[in-house]
N, C-alpha and C positions, 0 to 999 in steps of 0.2 A: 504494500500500500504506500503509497504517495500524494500528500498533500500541502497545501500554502497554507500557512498562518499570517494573516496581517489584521491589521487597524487603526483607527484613526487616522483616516484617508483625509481627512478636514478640507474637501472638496473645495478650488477656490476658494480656502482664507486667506484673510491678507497680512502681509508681510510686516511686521513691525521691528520700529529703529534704524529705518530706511532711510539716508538722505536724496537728494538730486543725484542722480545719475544719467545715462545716454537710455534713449528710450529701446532700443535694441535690448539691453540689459537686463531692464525693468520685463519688459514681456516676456525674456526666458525667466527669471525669478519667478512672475506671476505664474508663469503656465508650471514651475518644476510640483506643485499636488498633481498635475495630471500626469504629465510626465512620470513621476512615478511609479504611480497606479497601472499606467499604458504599460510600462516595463513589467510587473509583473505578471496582469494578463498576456504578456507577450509570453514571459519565462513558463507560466502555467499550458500555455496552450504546448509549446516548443518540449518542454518534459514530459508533455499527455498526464498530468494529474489526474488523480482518481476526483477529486472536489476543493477545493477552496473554500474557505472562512476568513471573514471578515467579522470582529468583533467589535464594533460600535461606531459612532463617531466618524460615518462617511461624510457629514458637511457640518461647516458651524449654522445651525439653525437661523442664526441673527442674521446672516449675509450670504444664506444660500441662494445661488444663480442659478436662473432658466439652464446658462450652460454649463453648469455643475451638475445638474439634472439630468442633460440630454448626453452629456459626455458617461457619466456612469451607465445610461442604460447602454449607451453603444459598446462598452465594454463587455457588458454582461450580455447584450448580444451575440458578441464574438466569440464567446464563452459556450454558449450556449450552443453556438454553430460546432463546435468543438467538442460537442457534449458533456462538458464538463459544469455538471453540476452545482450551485454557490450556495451555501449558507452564511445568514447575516443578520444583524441584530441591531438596533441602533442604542443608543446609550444617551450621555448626558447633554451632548450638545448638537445632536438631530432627535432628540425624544418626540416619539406622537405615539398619538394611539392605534396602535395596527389595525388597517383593514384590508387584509389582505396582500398581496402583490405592489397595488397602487402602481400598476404599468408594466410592472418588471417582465424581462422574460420569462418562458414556461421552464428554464433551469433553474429558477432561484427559489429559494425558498425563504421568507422572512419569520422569526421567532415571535410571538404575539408576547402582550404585555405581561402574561404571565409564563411560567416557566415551564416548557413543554420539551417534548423529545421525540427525535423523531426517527426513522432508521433508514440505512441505503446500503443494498446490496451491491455490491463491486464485482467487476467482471470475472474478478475470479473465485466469486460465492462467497467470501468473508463477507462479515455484516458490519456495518458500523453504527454504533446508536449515538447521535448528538444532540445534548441537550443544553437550554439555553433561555434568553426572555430579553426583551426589549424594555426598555425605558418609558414612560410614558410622563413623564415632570422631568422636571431638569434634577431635582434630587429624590432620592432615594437612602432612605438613612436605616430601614431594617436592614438585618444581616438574609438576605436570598436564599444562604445554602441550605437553610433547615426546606427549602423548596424539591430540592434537587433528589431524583429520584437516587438510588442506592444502584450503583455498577449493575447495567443488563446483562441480559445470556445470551450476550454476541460477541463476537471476534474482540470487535475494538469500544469504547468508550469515551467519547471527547466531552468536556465542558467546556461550552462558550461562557464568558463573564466579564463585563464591562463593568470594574470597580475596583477598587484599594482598598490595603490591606489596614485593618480594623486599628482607630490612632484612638488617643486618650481622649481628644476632642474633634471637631469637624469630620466626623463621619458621613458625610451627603452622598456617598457615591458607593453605591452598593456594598457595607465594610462587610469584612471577611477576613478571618484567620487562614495560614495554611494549615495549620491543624486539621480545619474543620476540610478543606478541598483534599487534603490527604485520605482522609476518613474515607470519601466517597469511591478511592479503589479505583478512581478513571484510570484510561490509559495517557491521558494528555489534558493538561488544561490550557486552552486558548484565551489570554485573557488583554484586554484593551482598558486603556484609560490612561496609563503612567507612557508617557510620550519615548521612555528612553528604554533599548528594547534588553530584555537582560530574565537570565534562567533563576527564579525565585527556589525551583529545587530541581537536579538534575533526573530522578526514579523515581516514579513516573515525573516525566516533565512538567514544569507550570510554569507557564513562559510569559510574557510579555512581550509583543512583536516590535512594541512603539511604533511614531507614525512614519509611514516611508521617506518623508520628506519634513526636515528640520525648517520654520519658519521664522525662529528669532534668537539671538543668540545663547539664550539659555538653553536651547535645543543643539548643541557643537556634536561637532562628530560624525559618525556613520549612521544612519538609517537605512531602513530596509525592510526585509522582511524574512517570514523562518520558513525554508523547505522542511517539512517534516517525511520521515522514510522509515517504513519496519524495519527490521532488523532481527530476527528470529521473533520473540515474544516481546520485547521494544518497541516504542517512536523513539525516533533519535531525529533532531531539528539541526538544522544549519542554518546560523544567519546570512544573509544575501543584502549584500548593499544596493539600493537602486536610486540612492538621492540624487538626484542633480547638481544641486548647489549644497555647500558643506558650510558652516560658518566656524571662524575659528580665531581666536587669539592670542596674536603674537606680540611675546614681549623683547624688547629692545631697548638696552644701554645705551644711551646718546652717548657720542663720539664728544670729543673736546674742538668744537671748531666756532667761528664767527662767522661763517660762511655757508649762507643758506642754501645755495645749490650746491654744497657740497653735505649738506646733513640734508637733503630730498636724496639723493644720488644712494646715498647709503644707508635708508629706509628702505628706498625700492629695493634694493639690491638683500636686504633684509630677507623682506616680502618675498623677493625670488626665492630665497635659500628653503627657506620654511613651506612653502606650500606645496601640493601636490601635484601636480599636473591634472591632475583630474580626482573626484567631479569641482566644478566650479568653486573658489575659495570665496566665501565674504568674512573679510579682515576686519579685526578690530587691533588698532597698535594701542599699546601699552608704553611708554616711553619712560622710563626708570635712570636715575642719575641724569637728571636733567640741568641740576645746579651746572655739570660742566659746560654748558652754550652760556652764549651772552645773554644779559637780560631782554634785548632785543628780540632774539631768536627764540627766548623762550615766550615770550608775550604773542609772539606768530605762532606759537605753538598751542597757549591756551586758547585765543579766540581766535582757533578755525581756519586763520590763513594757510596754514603747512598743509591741511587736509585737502581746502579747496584747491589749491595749488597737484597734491599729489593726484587727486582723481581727476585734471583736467589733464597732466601729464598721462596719465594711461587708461583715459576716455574709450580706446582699442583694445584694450587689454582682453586678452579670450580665457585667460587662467584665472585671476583673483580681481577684487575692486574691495580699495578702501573704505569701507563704510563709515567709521567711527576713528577717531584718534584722542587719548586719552595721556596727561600726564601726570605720572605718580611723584611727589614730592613730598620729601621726608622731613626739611627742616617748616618749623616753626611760623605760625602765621604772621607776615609784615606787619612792622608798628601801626603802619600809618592806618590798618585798617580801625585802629583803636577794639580789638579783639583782645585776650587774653589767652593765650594758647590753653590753660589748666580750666577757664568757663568752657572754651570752645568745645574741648573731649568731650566736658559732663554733660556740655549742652546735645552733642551730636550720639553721645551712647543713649542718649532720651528719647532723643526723635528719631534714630535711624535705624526702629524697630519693626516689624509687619504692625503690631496695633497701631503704634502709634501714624504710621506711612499708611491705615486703611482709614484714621480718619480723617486725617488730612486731606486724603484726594475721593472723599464720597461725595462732595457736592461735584465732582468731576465726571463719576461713572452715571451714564446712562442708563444701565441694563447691569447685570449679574455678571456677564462674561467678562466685560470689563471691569468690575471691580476684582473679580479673582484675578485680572493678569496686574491690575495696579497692586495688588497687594504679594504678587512674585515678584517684583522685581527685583534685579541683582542690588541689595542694599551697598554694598560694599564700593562698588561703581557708581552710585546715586551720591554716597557721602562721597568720595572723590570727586565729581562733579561738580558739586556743591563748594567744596573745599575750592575749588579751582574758580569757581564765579567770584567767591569771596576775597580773591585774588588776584583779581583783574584792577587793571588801572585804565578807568576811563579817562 
């Protein structure tokens, strides 16, 4: 037996911490959620899988597109031409109430709001039972698994499950021990929500596919998806990368120079050293020992100029683009701000908490989804940030 694991496909979301770029650029970043997706219905058809699973979260609900709509069923068309089978479930941020299909091709099967299971004979008479349930609110705070039925008397056993593992508080998203998914004797648990893809236990597997495609920099690294494979009385999963674009952050000791196009020169040349050739890099520089430039070059450095400067220099660039430039500075806040360096820490270990950063920007969020992303942000890079305004000589 052979099958896909993925999720959180977040159909057309948009890209956040994004500056001005060349619009060439922008429409590959925008299209790489399909792109993705495209690639693994490519790899499924291309290996002849026995079925695919998808475990929640094919669109963000707030800003789902006609053609994030019409791009998934062509897939699941192709799919279907292919006869390969799909099960799929939606979770916290496509939650509705199941009726049915809702258009899909006659391959697909969707998990209703409650927790059902269902079986598929495989061409070479194994059975497999997968059970699973869709979202129907955006939270969900019972624990599901007292739902889930008890290991069937078939070949194989999958749980689908779109939710995180059970925390002392904010449980909204279907919580759950692995205690409790061990208990149930699957042969695999398929499970979506946690963006970053990684084996929570290796026998039987419980896996995490994360979402094919990274969106914003807290998302760094490989994305993809799991080929899962028998193996005598086994699944055994393979991660498979198919991101397009990678984001990633590179740090860099300033050189001792006065001379701005000679510290652009050996940034990029940075940039070169560090990325990969492929899939596409979005950089964030980090600039560390900055005290060695001149005050000059360092004041082009906090407001923006060296950045705007390096991504109009490599406007063509096919490998990486600058997005962000950041600089870390160790000594002590200038007089002139009339600061305290010893208020400033107390002040900044106060505010530069998630409570305290959720209530400062609620009169800000619109809707839910946005205040869970104002309330991840990377703290540590916000107070740096801040540090850095603070520091600015108008």
């Amino acid at each position: 037996m052979r099958f896909i694991h993925t999720a959180d496909l977040h159909l057309d979301s948009p890209f956040l911490g994004l500056t001005a770029m060349p619009r060439s650029l922008w429409k590959r970043i925008h299209s790489s959620t399909f792109t993705a997706f495209q690639k693994i219905v490519d790899d499924a058809i291309e290996l002849q899988v026995d079925f695919v699973l998808i475990s929640g979260d094919i669109y963000d609900r707030d800003s789902q597109s006609i053609a994030a709509t019409d791009f998934f069923t062509r897939q699941c068309e192709r799919l279907n031409q292919a006869q390969i089978p799909l099960y799929l479930l939606y979770g916290n941020h496509d939650y509705q109430v199941v009726h049915g299909k809702d258009g899909l091709p006659a391959n697909v099967y969707v998990f209703g709001n409650r927790v059902t299971t269902t079986t598929i004979t495989l061409a070479n008479h194994e059975t497999v039972a997968i059970s699973g349930f869709s979202y129907d609110q955006r939270w969900i705070s019972e624990d599901p698994l007292i739902k889930y039925p008890p290991k069937r008397k078939t070949t194989w056993h999958i749980g689908m499950l779109h939710g995180a593992v059970q925390q002392n508080q904010d449980n909204h998203y279907a919580p759950f021990t692995i205690s409790e998914l061990e208990a149930k004797n699957y042969d695999y648990w398929a499970l979506g929500h946690i963006h970053k893809h990684q084996l929570l236990v290796a026998n039987p597997p419980i896996v995490y596919s994360g979402n094919p495609q990274g969106r914003h920099k807290n998302e760094a690294g490989q994305h993809g998806y799991y080929l899962v494979e028998s193996q005598g009385n086994k699944l055994i999963p393979q991660f498979k990368p198919v991101a397009e674009i990678e984001w990633s952050t590179i740090k860099v000791a300033a050189m001792s120079t006065a001379n701005l196009a000679e510290l652009e020169r050996f940034l990029s040349q940075k940039v070169i050293e560090a990325v990969k050739k492929t899939p596409f890099q979005l950089v964030e520089l980090l600039i560390t020992k900055s005290d060695q430039l001149s005050p000059a070059i360092q004041h082009l450095l906090i407001n923006g100029d060296v950045l705007e400067h390096l991504q109009r220099q490599n406007a063509d660039n096919n490998q990486w683009w600058i997005y962000n430039l950041l600089v870390h500075q160790s000594n002590s806040l200038p007089s002139m701000t009339d600061l305290d360096e010893d208020y400033w820490q107390q002040a900044a270990n106060e505010v530069f908490v998630p409570a305290k950063i959720a209530e400062l920007t609620a009169s800000l969020a619109r809707n839910a989804d946005l205040a869970s992303k104002l309330t991840t942000l990377d703290l540590q890079q916000l107070k740096r940030a801040t540090t850095q305004l603070l520091r600015r000589e108008d």
